[in-house]
FIROZA-143119 format. One record per atom (N, C-alpha, C, O): x negated, y, z negated; atom name; chain. Coordinates in pm, 1 decimal, m for minus. Last residue first. Layout:
N
+----------+----------+----------+------+-----+
!       c1 !       c2 !       c3 ! atom ! mol !
+----------+----------+----------+------+-----+
!        X !        Y !        Z !   CA !   A !
...
+----------+----------+----------+------+-----+
This chain:
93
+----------+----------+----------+------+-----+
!       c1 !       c2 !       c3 ! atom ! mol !
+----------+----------+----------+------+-----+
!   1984.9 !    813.0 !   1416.5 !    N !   A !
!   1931.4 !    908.1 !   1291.9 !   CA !   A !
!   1797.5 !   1009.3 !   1303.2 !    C !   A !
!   1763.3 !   1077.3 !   1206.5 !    O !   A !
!   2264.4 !    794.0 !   1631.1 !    N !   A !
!   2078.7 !    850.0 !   1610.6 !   CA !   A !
!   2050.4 !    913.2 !   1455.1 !    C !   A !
!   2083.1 !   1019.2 !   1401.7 !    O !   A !
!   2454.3 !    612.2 !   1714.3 !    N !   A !
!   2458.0 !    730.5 !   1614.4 !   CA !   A !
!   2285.5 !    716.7 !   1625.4 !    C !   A !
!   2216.4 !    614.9 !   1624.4 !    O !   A !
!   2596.1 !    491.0 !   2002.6 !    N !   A !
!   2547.6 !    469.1 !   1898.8 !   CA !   A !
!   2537.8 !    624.4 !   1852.9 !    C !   A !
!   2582.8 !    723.8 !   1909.8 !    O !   A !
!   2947.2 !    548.0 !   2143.8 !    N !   A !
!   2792.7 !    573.6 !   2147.0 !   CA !   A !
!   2674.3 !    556.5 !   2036.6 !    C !   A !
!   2677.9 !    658.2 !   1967.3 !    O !   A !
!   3245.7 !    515.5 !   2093.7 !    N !   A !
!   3149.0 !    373.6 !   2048.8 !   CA !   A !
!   2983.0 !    404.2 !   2062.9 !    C !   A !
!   2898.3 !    327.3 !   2017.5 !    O !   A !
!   3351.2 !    745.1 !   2190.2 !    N !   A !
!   3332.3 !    741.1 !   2073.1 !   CA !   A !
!   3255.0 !    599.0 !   2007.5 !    C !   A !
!   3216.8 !    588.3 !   1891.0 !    O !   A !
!   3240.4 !    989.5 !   2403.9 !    N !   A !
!   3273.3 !    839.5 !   2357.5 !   CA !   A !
!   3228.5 !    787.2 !   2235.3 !    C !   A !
!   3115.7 !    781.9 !   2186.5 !    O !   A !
!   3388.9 !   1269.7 !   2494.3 !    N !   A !
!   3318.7 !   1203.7 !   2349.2 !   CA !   A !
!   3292.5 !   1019.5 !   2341.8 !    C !   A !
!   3345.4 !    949.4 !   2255.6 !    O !   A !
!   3626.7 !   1343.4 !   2573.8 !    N !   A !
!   3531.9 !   1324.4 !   2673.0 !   CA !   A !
!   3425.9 !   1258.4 !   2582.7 !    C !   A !
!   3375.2 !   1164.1 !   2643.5 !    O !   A !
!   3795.6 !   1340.6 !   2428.7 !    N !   A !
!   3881.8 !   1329.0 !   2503.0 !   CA !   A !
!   3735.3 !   1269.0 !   2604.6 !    C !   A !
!   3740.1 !   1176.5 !   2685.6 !    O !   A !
!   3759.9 !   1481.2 !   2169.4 !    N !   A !
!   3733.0 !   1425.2 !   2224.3 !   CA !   A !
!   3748.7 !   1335.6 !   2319.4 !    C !   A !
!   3705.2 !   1225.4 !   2286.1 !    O !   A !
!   3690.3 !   1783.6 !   2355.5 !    N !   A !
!   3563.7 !   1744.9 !   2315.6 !   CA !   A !
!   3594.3 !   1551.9 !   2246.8 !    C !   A !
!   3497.6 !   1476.4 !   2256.7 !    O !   A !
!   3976.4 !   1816.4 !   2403.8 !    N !   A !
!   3859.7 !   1829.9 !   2512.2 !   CA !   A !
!   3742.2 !   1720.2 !   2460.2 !    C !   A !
!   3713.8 !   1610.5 !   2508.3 !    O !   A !
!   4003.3 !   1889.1 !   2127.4 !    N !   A !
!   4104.7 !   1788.7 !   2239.8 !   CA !   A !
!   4032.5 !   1722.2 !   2299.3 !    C !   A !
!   4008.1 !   1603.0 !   2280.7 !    O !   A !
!   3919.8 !   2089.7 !   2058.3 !    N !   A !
!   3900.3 !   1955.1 !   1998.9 !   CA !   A !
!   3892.0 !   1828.6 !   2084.2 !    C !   A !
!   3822.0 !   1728.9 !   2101.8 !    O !   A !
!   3989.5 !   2274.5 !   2244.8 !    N !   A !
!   3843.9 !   2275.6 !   2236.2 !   CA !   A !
!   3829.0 !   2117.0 !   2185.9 !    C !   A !
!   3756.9 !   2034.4 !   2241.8 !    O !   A !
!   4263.0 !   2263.7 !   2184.5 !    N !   A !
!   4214.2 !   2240.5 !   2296.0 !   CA !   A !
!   4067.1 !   2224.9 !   2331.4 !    C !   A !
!   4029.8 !   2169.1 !   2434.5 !    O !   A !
!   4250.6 !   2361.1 !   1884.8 !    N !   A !
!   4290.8 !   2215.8 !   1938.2 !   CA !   A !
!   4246.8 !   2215.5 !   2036.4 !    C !   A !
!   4142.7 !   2150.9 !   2024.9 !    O !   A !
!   4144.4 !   2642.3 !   1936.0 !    N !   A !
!   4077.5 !   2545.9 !   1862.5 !   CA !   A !
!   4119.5 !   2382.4 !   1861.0 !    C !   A !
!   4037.1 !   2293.4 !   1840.1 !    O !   A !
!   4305.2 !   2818.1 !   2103.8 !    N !   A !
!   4266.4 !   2774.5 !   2165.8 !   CA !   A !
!   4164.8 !   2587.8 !   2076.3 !    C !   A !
!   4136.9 !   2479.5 !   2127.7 !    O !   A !
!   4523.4 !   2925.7 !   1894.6 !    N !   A !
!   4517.5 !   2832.0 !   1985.2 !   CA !   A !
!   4481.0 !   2780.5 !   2057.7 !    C !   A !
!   4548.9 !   2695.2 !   2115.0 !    O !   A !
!   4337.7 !   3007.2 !   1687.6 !    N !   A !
!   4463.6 !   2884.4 !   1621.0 !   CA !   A !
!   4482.8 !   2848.1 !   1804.4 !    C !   A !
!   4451.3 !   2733.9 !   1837.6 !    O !   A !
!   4198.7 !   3215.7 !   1813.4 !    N !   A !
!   4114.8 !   3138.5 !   1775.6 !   CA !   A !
!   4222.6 !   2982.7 !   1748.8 !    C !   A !
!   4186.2 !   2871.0 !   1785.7 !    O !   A !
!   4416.0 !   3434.8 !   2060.3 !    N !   A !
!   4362.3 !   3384.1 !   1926.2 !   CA !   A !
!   4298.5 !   3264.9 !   1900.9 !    C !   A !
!   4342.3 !   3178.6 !   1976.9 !    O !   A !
!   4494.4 !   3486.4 !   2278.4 !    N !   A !
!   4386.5 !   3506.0 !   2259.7 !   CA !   A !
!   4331.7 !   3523.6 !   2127.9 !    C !   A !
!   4239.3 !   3595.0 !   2089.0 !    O !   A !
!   4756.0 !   3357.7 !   2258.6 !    N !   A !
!   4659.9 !   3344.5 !   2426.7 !   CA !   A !
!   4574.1 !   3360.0 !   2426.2 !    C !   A !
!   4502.9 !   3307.4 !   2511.7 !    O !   A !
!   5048.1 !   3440.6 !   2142.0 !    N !   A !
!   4867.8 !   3392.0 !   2074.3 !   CA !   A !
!   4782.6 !   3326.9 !   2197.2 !    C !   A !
!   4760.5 !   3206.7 !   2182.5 !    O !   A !
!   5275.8 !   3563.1 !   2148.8 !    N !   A !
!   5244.4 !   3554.2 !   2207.9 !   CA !   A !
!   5023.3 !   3563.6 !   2155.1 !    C !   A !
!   4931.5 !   3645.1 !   2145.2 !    O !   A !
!   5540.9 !   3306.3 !   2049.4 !    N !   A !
!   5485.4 !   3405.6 !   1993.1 !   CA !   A !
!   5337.4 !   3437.4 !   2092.2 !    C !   A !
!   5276.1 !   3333.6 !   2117.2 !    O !   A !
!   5716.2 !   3081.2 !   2119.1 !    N !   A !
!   5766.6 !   3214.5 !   2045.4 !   CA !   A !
!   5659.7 !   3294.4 !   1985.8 !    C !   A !
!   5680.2 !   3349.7 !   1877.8 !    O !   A !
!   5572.4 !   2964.1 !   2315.0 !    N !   A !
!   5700.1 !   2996.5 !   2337.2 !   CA !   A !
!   5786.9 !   3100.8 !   2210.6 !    C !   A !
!   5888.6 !   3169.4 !   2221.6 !    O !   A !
!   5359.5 !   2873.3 !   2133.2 !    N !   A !
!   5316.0 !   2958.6 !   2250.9 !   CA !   A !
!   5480.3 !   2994.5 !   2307.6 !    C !   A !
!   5470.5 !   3105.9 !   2359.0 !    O !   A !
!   5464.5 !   2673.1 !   2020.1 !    N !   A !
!   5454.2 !   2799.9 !   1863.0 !   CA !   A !
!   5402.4 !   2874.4 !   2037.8 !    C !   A !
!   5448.2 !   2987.8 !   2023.8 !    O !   A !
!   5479.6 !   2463.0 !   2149.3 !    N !   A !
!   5573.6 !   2521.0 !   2119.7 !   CA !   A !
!   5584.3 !   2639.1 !   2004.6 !    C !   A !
!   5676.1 !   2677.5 !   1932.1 !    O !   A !
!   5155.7 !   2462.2 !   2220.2 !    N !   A !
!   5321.3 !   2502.7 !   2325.5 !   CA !   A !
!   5397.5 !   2512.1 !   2274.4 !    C !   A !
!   5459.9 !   2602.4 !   2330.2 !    O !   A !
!   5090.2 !   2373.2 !   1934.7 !    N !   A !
!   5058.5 !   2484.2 !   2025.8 !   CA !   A !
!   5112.8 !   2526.0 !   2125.6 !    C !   A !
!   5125.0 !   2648.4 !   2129.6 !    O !   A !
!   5207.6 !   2142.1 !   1946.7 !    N !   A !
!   5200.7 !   2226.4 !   1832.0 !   CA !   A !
!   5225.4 !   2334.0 !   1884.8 !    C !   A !
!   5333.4 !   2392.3 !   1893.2 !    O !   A !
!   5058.8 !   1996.0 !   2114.7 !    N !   A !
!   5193.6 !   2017.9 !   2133.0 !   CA !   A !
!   5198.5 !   2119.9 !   2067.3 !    C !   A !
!   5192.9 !   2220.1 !   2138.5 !    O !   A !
!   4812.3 !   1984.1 !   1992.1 !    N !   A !
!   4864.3 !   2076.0 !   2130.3 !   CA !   A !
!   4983.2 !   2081.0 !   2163.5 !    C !   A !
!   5022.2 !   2167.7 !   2241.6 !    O !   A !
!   4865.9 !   1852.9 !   1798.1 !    N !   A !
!   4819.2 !   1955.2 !   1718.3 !   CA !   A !
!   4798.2 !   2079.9 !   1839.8 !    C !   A !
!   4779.0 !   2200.4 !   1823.2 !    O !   A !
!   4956.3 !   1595.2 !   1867.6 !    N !   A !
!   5022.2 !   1664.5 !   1784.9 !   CA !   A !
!   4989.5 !   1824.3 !   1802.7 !    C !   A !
!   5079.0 !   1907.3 !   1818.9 !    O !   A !
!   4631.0 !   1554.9 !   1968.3 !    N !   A !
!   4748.5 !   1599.0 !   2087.6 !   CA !   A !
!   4899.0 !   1624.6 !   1997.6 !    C !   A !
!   4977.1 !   1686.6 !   2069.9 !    O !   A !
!   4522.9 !   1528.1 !   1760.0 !    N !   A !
!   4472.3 !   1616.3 !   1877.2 !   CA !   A !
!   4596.0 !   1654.7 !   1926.9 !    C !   A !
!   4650.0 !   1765.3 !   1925.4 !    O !   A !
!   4675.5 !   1297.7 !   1626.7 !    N !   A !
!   4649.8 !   1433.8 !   1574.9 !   CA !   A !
!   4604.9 !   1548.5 !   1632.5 !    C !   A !
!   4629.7 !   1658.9 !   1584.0 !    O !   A !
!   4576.2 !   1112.1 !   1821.7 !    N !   A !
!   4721.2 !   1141.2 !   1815.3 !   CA !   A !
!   4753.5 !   1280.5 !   1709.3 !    C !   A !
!   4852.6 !   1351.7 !   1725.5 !    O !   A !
!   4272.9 !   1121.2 !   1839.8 !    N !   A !
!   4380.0 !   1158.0 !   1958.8 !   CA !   A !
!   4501.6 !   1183.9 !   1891.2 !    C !   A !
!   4538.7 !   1300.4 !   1905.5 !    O !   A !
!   4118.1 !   1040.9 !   1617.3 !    N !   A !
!   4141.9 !   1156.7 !   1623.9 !   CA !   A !
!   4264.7 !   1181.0 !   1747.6 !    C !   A !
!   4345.7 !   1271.4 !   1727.3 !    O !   A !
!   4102.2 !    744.8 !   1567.1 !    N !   A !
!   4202.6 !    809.1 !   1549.2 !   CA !   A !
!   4206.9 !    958.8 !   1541.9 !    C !   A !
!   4290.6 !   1010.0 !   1467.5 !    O !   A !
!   4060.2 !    545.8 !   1879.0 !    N !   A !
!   4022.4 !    666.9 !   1820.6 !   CA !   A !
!   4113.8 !    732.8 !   1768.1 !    C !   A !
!   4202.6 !    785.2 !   1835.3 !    O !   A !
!   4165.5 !    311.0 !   1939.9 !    N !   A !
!   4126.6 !    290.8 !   1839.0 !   CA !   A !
!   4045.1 !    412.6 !   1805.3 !    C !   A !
!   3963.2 !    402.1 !   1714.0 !    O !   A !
!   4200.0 !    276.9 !   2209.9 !    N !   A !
!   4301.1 !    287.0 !   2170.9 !   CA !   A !
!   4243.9 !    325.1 !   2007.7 !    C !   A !
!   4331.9 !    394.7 !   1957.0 !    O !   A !
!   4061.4 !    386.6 !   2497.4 !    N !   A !
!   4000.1 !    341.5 !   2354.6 !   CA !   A !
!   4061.3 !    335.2 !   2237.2 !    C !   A !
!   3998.0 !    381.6 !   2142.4 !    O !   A !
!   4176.8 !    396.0 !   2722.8 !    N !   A !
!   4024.6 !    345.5 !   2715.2 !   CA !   A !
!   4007.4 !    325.5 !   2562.6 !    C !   A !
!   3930.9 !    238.3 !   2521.3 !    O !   A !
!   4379.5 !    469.1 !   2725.0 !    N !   A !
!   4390.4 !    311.9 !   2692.9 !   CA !   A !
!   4276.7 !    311.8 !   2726.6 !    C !   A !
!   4248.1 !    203.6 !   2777.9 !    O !   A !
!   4318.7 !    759.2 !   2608.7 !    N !   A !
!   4414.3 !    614.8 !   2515.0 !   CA !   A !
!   4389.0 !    465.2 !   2564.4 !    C !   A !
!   4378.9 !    366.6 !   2491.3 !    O !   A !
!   4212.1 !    850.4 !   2778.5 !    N !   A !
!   4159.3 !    788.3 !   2692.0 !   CA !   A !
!   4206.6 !    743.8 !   2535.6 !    C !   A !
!   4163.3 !    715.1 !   2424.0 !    O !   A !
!   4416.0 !    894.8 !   2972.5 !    N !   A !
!   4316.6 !    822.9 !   3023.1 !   CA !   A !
!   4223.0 !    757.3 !   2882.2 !    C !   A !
!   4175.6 !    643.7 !   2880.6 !    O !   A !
!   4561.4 !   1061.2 !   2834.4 !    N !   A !
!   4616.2 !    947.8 !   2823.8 !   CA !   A !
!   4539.6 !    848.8 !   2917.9 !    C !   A !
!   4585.8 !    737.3 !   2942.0 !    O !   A !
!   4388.7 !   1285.2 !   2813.9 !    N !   A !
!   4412.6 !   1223.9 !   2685.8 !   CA !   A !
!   4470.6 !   1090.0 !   2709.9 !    C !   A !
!   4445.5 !   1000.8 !   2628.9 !    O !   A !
!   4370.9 !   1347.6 !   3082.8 !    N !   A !
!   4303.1 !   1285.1 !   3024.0 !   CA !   A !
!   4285.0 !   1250.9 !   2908.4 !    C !   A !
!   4182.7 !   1190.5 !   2876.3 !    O !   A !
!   4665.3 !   1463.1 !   3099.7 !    N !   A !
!   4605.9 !   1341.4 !   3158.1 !   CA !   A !
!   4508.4 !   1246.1 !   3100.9 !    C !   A !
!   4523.8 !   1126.9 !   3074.3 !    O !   A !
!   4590.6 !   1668.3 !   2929.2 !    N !   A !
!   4704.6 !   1546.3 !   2872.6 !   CA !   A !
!   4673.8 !   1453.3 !   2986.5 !    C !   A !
!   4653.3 !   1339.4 !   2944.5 !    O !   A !
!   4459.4 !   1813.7 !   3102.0 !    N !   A !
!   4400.5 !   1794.2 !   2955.2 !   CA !   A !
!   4482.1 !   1670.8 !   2900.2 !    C !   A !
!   4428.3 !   1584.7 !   2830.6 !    O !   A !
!   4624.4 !   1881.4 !   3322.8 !    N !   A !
!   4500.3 !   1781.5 !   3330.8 !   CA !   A !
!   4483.9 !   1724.6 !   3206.5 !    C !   A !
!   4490.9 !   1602.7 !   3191.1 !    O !   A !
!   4815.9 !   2048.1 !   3244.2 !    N !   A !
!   4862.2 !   1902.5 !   3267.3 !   CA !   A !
!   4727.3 !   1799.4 !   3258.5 !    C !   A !
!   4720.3 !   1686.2 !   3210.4 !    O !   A !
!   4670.9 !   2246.7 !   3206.2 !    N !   A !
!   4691.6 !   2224.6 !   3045.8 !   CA !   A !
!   4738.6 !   2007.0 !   3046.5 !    C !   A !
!   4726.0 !   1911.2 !   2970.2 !    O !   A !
!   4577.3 !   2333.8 !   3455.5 !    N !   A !
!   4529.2 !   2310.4 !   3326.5 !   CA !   A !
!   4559.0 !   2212.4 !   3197.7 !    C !   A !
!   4492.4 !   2137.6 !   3126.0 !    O !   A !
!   4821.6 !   2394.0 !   3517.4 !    N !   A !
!   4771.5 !   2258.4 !   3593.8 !   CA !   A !
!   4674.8 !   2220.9 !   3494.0 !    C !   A !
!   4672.2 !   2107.9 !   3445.2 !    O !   A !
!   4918.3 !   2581.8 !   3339.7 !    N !   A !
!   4996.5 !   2478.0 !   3344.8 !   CA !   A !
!   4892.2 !   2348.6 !   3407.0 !    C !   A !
!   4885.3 !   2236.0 !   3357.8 !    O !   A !
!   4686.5 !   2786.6 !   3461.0 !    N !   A !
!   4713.9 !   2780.1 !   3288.6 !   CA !   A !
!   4746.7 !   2613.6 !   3291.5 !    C !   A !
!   4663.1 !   2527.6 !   3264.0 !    O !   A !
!   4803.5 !   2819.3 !   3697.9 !    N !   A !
!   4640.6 !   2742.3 !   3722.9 !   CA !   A !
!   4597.9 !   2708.1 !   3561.7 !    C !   A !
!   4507.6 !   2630.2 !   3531.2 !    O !   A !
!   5044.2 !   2894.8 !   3701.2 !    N !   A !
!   4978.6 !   2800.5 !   3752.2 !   CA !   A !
!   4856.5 !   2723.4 !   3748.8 !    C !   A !
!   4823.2 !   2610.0 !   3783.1 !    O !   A !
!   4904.9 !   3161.3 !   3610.9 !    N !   A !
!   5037.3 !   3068.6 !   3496.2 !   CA !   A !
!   4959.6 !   2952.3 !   3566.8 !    C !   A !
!   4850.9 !   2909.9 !   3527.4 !    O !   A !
!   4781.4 !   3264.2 !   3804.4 !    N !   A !
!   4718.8 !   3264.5 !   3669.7 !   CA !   A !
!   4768.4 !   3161.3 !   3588.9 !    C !   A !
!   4702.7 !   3087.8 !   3515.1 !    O !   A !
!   4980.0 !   3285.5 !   3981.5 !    N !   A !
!   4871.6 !   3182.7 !   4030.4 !   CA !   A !
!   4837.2 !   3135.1 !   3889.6 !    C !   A !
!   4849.9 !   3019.5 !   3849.1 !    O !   A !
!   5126.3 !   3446.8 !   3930.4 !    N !   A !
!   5194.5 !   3318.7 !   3928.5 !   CA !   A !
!   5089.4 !   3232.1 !   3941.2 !    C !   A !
!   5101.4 !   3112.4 !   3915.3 !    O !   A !
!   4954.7 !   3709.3 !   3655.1 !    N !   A !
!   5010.5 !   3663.3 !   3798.8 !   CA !   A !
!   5086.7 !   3544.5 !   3756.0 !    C !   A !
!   5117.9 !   3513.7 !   3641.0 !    O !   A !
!   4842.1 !   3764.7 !   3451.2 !    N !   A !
!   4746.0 !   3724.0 !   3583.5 !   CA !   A !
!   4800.8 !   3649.3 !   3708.1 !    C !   A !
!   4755.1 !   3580.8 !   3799.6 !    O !   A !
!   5036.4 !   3946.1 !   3296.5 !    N !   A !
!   4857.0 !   3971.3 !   3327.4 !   CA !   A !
!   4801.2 !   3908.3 !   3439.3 !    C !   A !
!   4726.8 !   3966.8 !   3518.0 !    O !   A !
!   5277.9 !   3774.6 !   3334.5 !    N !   A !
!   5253.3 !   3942.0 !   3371.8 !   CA !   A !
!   5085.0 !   3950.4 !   3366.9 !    C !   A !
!   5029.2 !   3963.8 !   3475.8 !    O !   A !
!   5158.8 !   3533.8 !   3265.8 !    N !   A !
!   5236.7 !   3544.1 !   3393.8 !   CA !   A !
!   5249.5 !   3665.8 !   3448.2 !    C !   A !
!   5240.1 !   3688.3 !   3568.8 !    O !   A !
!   5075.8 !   3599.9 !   3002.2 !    N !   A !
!   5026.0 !   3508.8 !   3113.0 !   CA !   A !
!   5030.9 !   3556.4 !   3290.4 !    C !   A !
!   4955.1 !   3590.4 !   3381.2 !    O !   A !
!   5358.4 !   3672.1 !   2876.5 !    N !   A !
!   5224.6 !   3695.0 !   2864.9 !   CA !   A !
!   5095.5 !   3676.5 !   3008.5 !    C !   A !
!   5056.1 !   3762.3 !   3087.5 !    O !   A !
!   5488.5 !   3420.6 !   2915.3 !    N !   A !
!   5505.2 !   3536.4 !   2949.3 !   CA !   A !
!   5442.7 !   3632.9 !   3012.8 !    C !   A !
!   5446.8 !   3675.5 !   3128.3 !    O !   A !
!   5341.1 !   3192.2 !   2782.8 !    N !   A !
!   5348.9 !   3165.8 !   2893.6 !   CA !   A !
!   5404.0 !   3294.8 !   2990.9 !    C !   A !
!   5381.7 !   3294.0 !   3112.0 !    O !   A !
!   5361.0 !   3309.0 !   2480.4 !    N !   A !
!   5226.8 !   3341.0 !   2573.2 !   CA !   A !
!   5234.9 !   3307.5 !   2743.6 !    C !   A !
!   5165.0 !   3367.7 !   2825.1 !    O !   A !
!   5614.7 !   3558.8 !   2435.2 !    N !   A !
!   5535.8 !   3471.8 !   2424.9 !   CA !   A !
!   5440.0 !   3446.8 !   2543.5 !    C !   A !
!   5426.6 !   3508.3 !   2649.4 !    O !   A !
!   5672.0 !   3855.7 !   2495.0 !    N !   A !
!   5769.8 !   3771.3 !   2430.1 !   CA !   A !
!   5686.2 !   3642.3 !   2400.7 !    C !   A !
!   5710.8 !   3622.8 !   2281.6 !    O !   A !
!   5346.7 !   4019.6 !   2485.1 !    N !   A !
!   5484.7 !   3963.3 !   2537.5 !   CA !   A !
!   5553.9 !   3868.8 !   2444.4 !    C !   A !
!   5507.0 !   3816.7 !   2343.2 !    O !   A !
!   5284.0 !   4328.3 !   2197.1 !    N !   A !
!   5245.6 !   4188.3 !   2366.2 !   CA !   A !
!   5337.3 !   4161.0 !   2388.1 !    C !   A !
!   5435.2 !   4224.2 !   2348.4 !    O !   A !
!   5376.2 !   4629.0 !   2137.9 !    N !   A !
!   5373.4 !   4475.4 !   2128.4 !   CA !   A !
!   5334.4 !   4426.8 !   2258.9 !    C !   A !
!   5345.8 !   4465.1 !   2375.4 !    O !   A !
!   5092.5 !   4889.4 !   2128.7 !    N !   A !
!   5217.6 !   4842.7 !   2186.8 !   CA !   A !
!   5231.4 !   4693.0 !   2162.9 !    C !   A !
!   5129.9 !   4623.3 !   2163.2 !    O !   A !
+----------+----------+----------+------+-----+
């Protein structure tokens, strides 16, 4: 049978209002802390391609329903990782 009209849909019939809710607060945190580590470190150029590349992803999640495919969760993994990564840590050989 087809899935839903898209993923925030999707979502919302499988796990409820809470489920969405707790998706959205989610997703608000993650951009928080992207913009916590903008002005911690203005000079990482992976962020603005990170967060291109989640936008991306909300708006391809409004027409198609990918919630449990690898394309959308793989920015958010990025994101995350570096979002929390500091990126001036020395390098260990």
């Amino acid at each position: 049978s087809p899935g839903a009209h898209n993923t925030f849909l999707g979502v919302w019939v499988e796990l409820g209002i809470v489920g969405l809710l707790l998706m959205l607060l989610a997703l608000k945190d993650e951009f928080a802390a992207l913009r916590a580590a903008w002005k911690a470190d203005a000079r990482n150029f992976l962020l603005p391609g990170l967060e291109a590349a989640c936008f991306g992803t909300l708006v391809l999640a409004f027409f198609a329903d990918n919630l449990w495919v690898k394309d959308f969760w793989l920015p958010w993994i990025l994101l995350s990782w570096a979002v929390h990564h500091p990126s001036d840590a020395p390098v260990e050989n």
